[in-house]
C-alpha positions in Angstrom: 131.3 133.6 144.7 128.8 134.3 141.8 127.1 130.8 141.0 127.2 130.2 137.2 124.2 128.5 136.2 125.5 127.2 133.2 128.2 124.8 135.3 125.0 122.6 136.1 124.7 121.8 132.4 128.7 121.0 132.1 129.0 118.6 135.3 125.8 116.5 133.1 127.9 116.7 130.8 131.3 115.8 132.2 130.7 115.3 136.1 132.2 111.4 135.5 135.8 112.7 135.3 136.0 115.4 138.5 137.1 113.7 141.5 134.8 112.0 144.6 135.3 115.0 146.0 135.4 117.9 143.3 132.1 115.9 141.9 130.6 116.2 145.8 131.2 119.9 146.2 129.8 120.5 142.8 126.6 118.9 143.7 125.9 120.4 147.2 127.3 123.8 145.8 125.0 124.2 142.5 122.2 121.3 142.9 121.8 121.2 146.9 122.7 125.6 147.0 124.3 124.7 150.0 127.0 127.7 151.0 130.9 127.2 151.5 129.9 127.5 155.2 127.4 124.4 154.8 129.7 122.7 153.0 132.6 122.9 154.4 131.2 121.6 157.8 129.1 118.6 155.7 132.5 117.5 154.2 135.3 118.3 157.2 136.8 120.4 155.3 137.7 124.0 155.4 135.7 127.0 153.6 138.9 127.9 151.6 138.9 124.1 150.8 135.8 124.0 149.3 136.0 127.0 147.6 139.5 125.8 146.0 138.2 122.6 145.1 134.8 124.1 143.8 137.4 127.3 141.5 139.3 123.2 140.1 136.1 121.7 139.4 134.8 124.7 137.9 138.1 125.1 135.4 137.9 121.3 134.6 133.9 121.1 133.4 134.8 124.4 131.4 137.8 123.3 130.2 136.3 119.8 129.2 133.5 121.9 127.0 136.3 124.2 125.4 137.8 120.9 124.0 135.0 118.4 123.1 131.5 121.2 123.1 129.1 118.7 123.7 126.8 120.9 125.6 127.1 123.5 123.2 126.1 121.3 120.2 123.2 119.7 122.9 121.8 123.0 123.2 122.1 123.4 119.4 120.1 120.1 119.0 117.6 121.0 121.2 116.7 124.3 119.6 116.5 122.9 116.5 114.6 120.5 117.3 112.1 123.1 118.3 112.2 124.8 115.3 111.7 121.8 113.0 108.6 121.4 115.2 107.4 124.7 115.4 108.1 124.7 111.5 106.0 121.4 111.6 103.1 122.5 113.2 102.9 126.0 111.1 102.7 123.7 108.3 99.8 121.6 109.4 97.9 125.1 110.5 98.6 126.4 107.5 96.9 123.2 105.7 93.8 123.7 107.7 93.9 127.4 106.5 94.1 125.8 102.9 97.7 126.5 102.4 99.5 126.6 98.8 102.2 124.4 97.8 104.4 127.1 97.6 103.5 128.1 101.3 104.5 124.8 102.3 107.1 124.1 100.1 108.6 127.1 102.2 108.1 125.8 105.0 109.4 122.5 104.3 112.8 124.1 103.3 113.0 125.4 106.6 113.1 122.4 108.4 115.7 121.5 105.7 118.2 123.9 106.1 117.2 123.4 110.1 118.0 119.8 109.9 121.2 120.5 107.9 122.5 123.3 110.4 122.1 120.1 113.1 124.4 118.0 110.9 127.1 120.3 110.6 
């Protein structure tokens, strides 16, 4: 089974409503890297169990982000609130370069239409 990074992010996210045991395999699957094999034996379980349980788990987080996208608008946060920094900090080099109004007026709008895109 190809491990899909990005399933990490979603059981953050929405780990709270898997089961004991579907949250378990989750964890020693994608944050411990343990194999099937590994886990299987940790839990008593067998290998087709855990991959079963893992394929459930899987199908809930991505169903849970399909309906709410609260990773997806996360990520969206986060990389605008990167911009609106980067923005911020080409503004105060620019002001050291002896940067014109309309230079930062520019830039100002940027972080604008950045903080608007966030509110959406």
């Amino acid at each position: 089974m190809a491990k899909d990074l990005n399933i990490t992010v979603l059981f953050d996210f929405y780990g709270d409503i898997l089961t004991d045991k579907q949250r378990d395999v989750i964890d020693y699957y994608y944050n411990e890297d343990l194999s099937l094999a590994e886990i299987s034996e940790h839990l008593g379980i067998t290998r087709q169990g855990v991959r079963d349980s893992i394929k459930r788990a899987e199908a809930i987080l991505l169903d849970m982000e399909e309906r709410l996208g609260l990773a997806k608008r996360f990520r969206r946060i986060q990389q605008g609130l990167a911009d609106i920094s980067s923005e911020a900090q080409a503004i105060e080099d620019e002001a050291l370069r002896g940067a014109t109004v309309r230079d930062i007026t520019v830039r100002t709008a940027r972080i604008r239409e950045i903080a608007q895109h966030l509110n959406d």
